[in-house]
C-alpha positions as CSV (number, residue, x, y, z in Angstrom):
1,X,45.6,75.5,74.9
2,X,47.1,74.0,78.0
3,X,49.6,76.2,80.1
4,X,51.8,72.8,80.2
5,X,55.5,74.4,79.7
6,X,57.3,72.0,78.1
7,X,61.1,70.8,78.0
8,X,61.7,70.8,81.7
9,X,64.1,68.2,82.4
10,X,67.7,69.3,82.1
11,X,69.2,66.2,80.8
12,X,66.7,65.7,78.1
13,X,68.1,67.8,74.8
14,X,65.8,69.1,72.5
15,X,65.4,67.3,69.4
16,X,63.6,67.9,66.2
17,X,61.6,64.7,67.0
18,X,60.6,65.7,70.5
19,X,59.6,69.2,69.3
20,X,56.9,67.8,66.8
21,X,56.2,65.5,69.2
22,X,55.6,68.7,72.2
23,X,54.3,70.6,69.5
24,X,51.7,68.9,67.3
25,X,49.9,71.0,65.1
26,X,52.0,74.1,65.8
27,X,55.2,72.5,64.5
28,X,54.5,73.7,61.1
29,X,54.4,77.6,62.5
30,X,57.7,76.8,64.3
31,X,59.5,75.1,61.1
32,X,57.8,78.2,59.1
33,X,59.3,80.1,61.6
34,X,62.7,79.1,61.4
35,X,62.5,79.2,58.0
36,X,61.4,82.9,57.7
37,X,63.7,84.1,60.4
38,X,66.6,83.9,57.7
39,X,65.1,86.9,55.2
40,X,65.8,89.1,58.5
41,X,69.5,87.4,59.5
42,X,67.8,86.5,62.7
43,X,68.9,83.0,63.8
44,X,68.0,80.8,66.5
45,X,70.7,79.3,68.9
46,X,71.4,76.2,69.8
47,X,68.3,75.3,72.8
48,X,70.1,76.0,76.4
49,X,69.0,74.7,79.5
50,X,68.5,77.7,82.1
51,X,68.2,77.2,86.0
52,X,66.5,80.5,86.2
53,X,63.6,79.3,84.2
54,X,64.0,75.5,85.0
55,X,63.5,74.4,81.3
56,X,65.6,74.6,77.5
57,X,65.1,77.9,75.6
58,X,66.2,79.1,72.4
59,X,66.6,82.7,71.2
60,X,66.6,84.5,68.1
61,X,69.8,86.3,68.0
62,X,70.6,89.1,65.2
63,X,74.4,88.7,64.1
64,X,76.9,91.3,62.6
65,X,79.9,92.8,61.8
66,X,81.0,96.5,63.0
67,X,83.1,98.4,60.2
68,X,85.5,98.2,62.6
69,X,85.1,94.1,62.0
70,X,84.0,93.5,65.5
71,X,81.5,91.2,65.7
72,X,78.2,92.0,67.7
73,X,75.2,89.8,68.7
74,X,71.7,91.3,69.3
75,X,69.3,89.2,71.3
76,X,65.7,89.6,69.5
77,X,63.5,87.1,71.3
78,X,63.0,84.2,73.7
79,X,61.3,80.9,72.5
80,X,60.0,78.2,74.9
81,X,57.9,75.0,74.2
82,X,54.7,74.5,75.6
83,X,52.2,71.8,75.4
84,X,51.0,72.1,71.4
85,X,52.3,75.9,71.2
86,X,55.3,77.9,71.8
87,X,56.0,81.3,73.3
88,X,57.8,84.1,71.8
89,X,58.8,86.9,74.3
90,X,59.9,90.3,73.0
91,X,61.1,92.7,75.4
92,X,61.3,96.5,74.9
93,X,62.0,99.2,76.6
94,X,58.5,101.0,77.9
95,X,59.3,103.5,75.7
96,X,59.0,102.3,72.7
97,X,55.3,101.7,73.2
98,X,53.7,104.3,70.9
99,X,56.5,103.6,68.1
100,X,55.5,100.0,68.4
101,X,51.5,100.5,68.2
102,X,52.2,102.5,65.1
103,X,53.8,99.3,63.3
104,X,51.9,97.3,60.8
105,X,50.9,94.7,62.8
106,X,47.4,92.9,63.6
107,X,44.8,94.5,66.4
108,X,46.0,91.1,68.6
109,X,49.4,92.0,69.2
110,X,48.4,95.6,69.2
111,X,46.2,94.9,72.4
112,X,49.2,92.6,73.6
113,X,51.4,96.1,73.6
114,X,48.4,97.9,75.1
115,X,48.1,95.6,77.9
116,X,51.4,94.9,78.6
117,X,52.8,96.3,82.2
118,X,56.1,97.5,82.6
119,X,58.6,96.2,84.7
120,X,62.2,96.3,86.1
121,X,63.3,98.9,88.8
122,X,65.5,101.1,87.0
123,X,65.3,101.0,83.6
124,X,61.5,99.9,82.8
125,X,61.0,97.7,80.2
126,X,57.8,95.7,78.4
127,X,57.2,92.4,78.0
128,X,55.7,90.9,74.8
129,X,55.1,87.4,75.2
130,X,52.8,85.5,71.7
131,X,51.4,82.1,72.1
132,X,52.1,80.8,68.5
133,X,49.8,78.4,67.1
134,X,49.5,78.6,63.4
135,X,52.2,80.4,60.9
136,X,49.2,83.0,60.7
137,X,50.8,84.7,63.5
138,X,54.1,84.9,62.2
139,X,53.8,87.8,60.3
140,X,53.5,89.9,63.5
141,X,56.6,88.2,65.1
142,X,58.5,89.0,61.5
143,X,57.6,92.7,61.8
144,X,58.5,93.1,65.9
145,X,61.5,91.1,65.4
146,X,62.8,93.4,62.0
147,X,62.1,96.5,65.1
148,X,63.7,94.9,67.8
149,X,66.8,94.5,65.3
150,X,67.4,97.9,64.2
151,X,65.7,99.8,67.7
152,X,69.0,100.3,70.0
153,X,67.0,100.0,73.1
């Protein structure tokens, strides 16, 4: 796997022909991907080019109505492209560590939780970033994203 990010030039748009392309073999997991996201009501937006991180990005974004009928919008992940792969990046508060060790998911992203160091200043949080490959690792992404959804932090 090369650590090649992908998508870097702001006035090149994402298309489903240049993500095959960036993605070869992993373009399956990522059509798998968003594909599965609808039994959770996760979708993912429309890519966005951000200055911050000099490249497009999508996110998977949890939508819904309050009884009161407002409507509220949960981020649950950030995707980028990389060369033959693509990122996920999960991020929970420090917190949540033990609650998210105890999930059902596979001794890799377990020891991706393990590892992870906090960050922020003030309110610490984890990063969980998953090089996806194959739709083999989906199943973990499914299961964190289905957490991140209904954990208010």
């Amino acid at each position: 796997m090369s650590d090649n990010m992908l998508l870097r030039d702001q006035n090149i748009p994402p298309t489903a022909d240049l993500l095959a392309e960036a993605l070869g073999a992993a373009n399956n997991a990522f059509l798998g991907l968003t594909d599965g996201l609808k039994r959770y009501g996760i979708t993912l937006t429309e890519w966005r080019y951000y200055n911050d991180g000099k490249a497009w990005f999508s996110k998977g974004e949890f939508k819904r109505t309050t009884a009161r009928g407002t409507d509220k919008v949960k981020p649950i992940f950030w995707l980028s492209v990389w060369e033959g792969f693509f990122k996920i990046a999960f991020y929970f508060g420090n917190d949540a560590r033990d609650e998210l060790l105890s999930l059902p998911i596979s001794q890799d992203a377990k020891n991706i939780i393990e590892t992870a160091k906090p960050m922020g200043k003030t309110m610490k949080f984890i990063p969980l970033v998953f090089d996806i490959t194959g739709s083999a690792q989906l199943d973990d992404v499914y299961i964190l994203a289905e957490f991140r959804k209904i954990r208010v932090k």
